[in-house]
C-alpha positions in Angstrom: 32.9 3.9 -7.6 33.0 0.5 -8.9 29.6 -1.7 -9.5 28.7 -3.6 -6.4 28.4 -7.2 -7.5 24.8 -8.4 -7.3 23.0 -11.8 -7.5 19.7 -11.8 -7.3 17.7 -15.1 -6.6 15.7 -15.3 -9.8 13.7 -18.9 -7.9 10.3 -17.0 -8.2 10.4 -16.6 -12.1 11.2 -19.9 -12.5 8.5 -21.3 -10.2 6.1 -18.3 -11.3 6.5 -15.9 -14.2 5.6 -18.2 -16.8 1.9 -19.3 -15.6 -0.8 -16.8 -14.6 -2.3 -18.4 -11.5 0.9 -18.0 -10.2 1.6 -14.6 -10.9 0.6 -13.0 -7.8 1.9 -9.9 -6.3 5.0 -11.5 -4.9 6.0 -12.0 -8.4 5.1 -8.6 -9.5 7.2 -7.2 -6.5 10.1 -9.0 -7.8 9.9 -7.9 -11.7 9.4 -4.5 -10.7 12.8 -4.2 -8.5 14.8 -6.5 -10.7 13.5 -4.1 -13.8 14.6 -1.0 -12.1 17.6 -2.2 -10.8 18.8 -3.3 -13.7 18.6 0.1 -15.0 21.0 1.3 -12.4 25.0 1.9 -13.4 25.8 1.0 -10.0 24.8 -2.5 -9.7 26.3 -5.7 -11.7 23.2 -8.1 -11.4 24.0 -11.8 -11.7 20.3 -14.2 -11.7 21.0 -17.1 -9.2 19.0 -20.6 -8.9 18.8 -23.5 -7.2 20.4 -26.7 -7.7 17.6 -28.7 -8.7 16.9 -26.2 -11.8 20.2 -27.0 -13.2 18.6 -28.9 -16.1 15.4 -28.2 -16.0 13.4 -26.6 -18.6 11.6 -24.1 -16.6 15.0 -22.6 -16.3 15.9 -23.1 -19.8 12.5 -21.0 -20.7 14.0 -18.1 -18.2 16.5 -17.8 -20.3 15.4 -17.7 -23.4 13.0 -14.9 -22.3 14.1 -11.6 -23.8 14.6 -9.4 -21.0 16.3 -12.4 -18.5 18.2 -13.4 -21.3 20.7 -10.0 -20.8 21.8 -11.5 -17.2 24.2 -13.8 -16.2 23.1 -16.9 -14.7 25.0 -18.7 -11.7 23.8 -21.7 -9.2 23.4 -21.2 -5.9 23.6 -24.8 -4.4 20.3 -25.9 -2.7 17.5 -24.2 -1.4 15.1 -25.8 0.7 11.9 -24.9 0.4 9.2 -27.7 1.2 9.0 -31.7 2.9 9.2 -33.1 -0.4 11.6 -31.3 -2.2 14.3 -31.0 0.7 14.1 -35.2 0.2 14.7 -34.6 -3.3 17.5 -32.0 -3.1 19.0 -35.0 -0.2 18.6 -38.0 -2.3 18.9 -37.0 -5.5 21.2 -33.5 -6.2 24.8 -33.3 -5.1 25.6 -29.7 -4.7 29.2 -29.8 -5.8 28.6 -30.9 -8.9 26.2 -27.7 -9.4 27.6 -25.4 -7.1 31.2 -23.6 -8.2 32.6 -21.6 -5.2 34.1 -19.3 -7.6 31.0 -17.8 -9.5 30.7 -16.4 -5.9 34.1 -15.3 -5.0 33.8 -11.5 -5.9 29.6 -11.2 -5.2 29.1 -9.0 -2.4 25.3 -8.7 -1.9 22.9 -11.7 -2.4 19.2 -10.5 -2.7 16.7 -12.4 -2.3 13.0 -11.3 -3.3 11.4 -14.2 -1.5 12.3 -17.9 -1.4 15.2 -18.8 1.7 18.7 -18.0 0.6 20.5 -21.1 0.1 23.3 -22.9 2.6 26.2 -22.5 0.4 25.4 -18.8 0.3 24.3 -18.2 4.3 27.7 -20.0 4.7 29.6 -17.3 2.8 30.8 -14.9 5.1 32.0 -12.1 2.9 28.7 -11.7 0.9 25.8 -9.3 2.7 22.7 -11.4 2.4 19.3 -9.3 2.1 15.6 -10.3 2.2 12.7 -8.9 1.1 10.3 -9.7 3.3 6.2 -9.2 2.2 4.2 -10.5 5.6 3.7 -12.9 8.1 0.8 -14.4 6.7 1.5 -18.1 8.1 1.5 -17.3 12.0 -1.0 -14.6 12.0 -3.8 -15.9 14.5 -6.8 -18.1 12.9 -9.0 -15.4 14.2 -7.5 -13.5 11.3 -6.9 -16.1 8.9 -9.8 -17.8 8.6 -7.8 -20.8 7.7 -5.0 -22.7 8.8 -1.8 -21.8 6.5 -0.1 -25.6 7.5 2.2 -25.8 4.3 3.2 -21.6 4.7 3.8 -22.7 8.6 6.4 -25.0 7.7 7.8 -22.6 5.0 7.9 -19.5 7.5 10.0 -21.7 9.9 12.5 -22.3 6.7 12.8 -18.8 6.5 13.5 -18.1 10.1 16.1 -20.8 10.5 17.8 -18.6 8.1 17.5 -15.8 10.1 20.4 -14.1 12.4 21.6 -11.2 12.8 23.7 -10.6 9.9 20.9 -10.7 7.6 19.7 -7.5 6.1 15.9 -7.2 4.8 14.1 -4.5 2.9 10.7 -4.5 4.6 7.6 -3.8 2.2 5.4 -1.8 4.7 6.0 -0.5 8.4 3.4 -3.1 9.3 5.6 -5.9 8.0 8.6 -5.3 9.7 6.0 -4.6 13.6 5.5 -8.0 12.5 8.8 -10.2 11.6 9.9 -8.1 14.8 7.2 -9.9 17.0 7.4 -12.8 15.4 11.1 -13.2 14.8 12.8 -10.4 16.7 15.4 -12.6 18.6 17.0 -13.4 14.8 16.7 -10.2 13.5 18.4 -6.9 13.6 16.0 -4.0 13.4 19.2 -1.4 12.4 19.0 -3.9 9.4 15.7 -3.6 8.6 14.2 -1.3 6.0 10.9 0.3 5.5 10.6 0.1 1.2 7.4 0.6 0.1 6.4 -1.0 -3.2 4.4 0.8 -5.8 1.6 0.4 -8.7 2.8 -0.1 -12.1 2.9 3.0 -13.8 0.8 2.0 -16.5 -2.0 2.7 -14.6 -4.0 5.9 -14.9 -8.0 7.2 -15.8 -9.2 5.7 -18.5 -13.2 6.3 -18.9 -13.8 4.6 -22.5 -16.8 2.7 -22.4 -16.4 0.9 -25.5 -13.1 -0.5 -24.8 -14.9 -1.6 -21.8 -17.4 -3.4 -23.2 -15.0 -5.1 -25.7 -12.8 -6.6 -21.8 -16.0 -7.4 -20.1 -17.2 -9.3 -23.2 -13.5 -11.0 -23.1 -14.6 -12.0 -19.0 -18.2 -13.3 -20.4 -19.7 -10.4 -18.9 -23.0 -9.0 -20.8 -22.8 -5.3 -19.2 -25.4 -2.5 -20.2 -24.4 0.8 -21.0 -26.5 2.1 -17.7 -25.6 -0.4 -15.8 -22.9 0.5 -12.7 -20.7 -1.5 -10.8 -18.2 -1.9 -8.0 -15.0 -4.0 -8.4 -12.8 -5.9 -6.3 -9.5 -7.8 -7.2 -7.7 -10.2 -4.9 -7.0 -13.9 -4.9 -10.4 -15.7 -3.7 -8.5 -16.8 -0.2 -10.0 -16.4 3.2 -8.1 -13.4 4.7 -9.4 -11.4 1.5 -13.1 -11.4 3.4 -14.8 -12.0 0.2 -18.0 -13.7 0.9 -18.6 -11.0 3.8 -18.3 -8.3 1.4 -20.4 -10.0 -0.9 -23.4 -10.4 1.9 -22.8 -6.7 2.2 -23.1 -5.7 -1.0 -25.9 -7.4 -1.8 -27.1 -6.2 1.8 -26.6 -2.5 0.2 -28.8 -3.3 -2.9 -31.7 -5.0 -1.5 -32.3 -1.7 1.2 -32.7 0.3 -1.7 -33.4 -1.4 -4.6 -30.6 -0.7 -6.8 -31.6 -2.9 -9.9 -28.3 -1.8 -12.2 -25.5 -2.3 -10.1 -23.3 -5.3 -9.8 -20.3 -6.4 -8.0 -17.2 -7.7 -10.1 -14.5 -9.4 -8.8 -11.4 -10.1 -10.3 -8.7 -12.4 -8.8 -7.3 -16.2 -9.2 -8.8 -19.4 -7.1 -7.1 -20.2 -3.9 -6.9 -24.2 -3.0 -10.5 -25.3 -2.7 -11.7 -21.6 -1.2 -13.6 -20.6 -4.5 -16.1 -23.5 -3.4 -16.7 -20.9 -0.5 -17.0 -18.3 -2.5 -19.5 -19.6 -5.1 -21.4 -21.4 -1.9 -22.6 -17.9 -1.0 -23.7 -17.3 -4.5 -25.8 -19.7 -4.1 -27.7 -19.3 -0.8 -28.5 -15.6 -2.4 -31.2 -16.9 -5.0 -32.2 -14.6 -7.7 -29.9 -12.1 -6.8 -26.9 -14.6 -7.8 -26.8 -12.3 -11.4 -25.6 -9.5 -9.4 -22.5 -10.7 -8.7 -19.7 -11.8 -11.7 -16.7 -13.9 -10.8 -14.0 -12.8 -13.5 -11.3 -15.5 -12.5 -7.9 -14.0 -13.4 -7.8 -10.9 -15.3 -5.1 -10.2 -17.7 -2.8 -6.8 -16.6 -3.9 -5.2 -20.0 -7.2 -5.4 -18.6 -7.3 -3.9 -15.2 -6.9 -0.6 -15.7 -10.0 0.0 -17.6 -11.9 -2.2 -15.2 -10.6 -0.2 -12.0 -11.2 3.1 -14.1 -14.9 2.6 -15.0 -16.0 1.1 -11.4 -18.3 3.1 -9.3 -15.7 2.5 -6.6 -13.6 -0.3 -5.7 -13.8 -2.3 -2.5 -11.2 -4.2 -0.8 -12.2 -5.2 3.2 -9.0 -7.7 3.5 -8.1 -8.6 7.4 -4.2 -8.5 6.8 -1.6 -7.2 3.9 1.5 -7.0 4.2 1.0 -4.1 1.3 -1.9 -4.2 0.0 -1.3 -3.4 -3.9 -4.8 -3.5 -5.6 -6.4 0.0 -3.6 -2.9 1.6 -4.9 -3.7 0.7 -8.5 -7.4 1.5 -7.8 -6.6 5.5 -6.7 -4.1 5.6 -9.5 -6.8 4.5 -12.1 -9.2 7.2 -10.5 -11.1 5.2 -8.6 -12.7 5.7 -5.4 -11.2 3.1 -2.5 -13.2 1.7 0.3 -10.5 -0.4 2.2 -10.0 -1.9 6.0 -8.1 -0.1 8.3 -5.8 -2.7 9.6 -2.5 -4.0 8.7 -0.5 -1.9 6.0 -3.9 -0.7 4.4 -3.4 2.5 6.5 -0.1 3.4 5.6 -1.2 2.4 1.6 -4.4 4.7 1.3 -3.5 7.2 4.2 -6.6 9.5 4.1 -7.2 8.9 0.5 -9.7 5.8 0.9 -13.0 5.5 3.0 -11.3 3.2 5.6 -13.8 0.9 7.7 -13.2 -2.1 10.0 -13.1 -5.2 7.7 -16.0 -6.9 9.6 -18.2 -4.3 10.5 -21.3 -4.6 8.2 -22.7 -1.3 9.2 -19.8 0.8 8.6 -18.9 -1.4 5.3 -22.8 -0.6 3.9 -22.6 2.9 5.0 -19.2 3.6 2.7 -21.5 2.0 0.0 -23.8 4.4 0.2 -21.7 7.2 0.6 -19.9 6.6 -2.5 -22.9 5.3 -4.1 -25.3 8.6 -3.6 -22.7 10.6 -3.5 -21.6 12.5 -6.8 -19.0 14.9 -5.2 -17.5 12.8 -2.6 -16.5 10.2 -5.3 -14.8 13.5 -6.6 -13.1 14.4 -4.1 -11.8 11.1 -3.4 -10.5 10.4 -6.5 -9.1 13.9 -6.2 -7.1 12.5 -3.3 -6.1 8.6 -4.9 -4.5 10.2 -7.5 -2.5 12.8 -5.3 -1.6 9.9 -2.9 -0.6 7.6 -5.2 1.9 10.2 -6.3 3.2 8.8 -3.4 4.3 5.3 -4.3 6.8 4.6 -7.4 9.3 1.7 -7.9 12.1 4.0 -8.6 11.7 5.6 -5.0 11.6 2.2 -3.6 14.6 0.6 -5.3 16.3 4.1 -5.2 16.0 3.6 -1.0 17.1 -0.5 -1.7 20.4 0.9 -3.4 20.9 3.4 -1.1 21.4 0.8 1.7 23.0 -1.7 -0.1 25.6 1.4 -0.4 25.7 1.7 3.0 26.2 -2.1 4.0 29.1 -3.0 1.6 31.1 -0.2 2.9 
């Protein structure tokens, strides 16, 4: 059979790869299926880019990098993507002079991990245009949120104008597709939507070596005790991610019983202006501020042994569309305390204490099951590690190529 001919929109390196506040889980999502695709004889991969990178160093540094540097590299014509740069693209970019029709003659599948697949290629009737789609973050209720998601609002609506029926996605959770179905069911094609569920890096495994922690929590300004304890969290400090609540409860936990040597660390990039939030609640806590450590971003080298050595890790989040960090957490051996709602469920299955994200009673509880609890953190690390067996990224790009078989019949 002959290599189906690929391009894969490589928008999210350029905008991303290169600067760690960016590098959230979108981006890892996209690595991870463009590494393991690569690896696959069936596919000829071609990176494509916007217009408006033509020239511009960000794309030059893509490049040069020494595992993008084996692609090809072809322009898509425009992609709009916000206010200000659709004006930019209008006034200041002519697509012909970028675009050249016959880069795309032959491509059969366009794949794109994120960003809205440009005109030129939605207007290309002979290529199968696929989506991976993460969540619907932007039109989830407030109630959920926290916050109102304006600038994601008018990036959502991007997405869905590019929407119809012809457009295949690879969904990352069950939950996700329930939810571009209720959201944008009248554009989409549920026959051509499928249920791919990302993975953990497989670098991650149990690693107890407590000097090798103590030489990463000295890196993070973290003077840590040989008997002292702690539980861990990692997200970005947003609203949805619940994290001053979870801090009241853990602090909550430690007061009813007078834990002096555990402490709460959380690992995970700012958000806007929410870390403001965040460090308000430090505040109104007094002398028990010292009990909780903001890391700020953490390098990947570095989380393994920080999930590994936590007493458990916590993550009370009120929507994912995958929820990564609990996966990582079980495959480190670590035990998970995580909601129940969104994809969480189908993430952690049975393998995780599961609570309702704002119930402070159950949340505390967990705490001090795990906490007091010798065995049952046993037994549920016992079970991470057998669930995450679960999860890998050559079983979900294994199902991606699979379909893609199936549509360019």
């Amino acid at each position: 059979m002959d290599r189906i001919n690929l391009f894969f929109d490589c928008k999210i390196f350029i905008e991303r790869f290169f600067t760690n506040s960016l590098r959230s889980g979108l981006v890892f999502v996209a690595w991870n299926v463009l590494k393991t695709m690569h690896k696959n004889e069936s596919l000829q991969i071609t990176l494509a880019y916007p217009s408006r990178y033509a020239k511009s160093r960000k794309l030059r540094k893509l490049k040069e990098h020494p595992f993008f540097s084996q692609f090809k590299f072809a322009c898509a014509g425009a992609a709009e993507t916000s206010r200000n740069l659709l004006r930019l693209i209008e006034s200041q970019l002519k697509e012909k002079i970028y675009y050249k029709e016959e880069y795309f003659k032959n491509a059969q599948v366009y794949l794109s991990p994120y960003f809205p697949i440009p005109r030129k290629i939605l207007e290309q009737k002979h290529i199968k245009k696929i989506y991976i789609l993460h969540d619907t973050i932007p039109v989830l209720p407030k109630t959920i949120l926290n916050c109102n998601y304006e600038d994601g609002i008018y990036f959502f609506e991007m997405m869905r104008k590019t929407f119809d029926k012809d457009i295949y996605s690879f969904c990352v959770s069950q939950s996700c597709k329930d939810d571009y179905l209720k959201y944008c069911g009248d554009k989409l094609d549920t026959t051509k939507m499928f249920v791919t569920h990302n993975a953990a890096s497989q670098d991650y495994a149990p690693n107890y070596d407590k000097q090798e922690l103590a030489c990463v929590l000295k890196k993070y300004k973290v003077k840590h005790n040989p008997n002292d304890q702690y539980l861990f969290s990692l997200c970005s400090l947003e609203p949805r991610k619940n994290i001053p609540f979870t801090i009241s409860c853990f602090l909550k936990f430690i007061k009813k019983h007078n834990i002096q040597n555990l402490y709460f660390y959380l690992g995970g990039s700012t958000w806007n202006s929410y870390d403001s939030a965040v460090l308000k609640t430090l505040e109104d806590v007094g002398e028990f501020k010292c009990k909780v450590k903001l890391l700020g971003y953490i390098d990947d080298s570095d989380l393994n042994i920080l999930y590994s050595n936590s007493l458990f890790f916590t993550f009370l989040s009120q929507y994912e569309g995958f929820g990564m960090p609990p996966l990582e957490a079980m495959q480190a051996g670590t035990p998970v305390i995580a909601s129940n709602n969104s994809s969480l469920p189908e993430v952690v299955g049975d393998a995780a204490i599961s609570v309702i994200c704002n119930d402070e009673s159950a949340v505390i509880k967990a705490f001090e099951d795990f906490y007091f609890n010798e065995n049952l953190r046993k037994e549920y690390i016992a079970k991470g590690l057998e669930r995450a067996k679960m999860f890998s990224w050559e079983k979900c790009v294994g199902q991606m190529i699979h379909s893609i078989e199936e549509v360019v019949k």
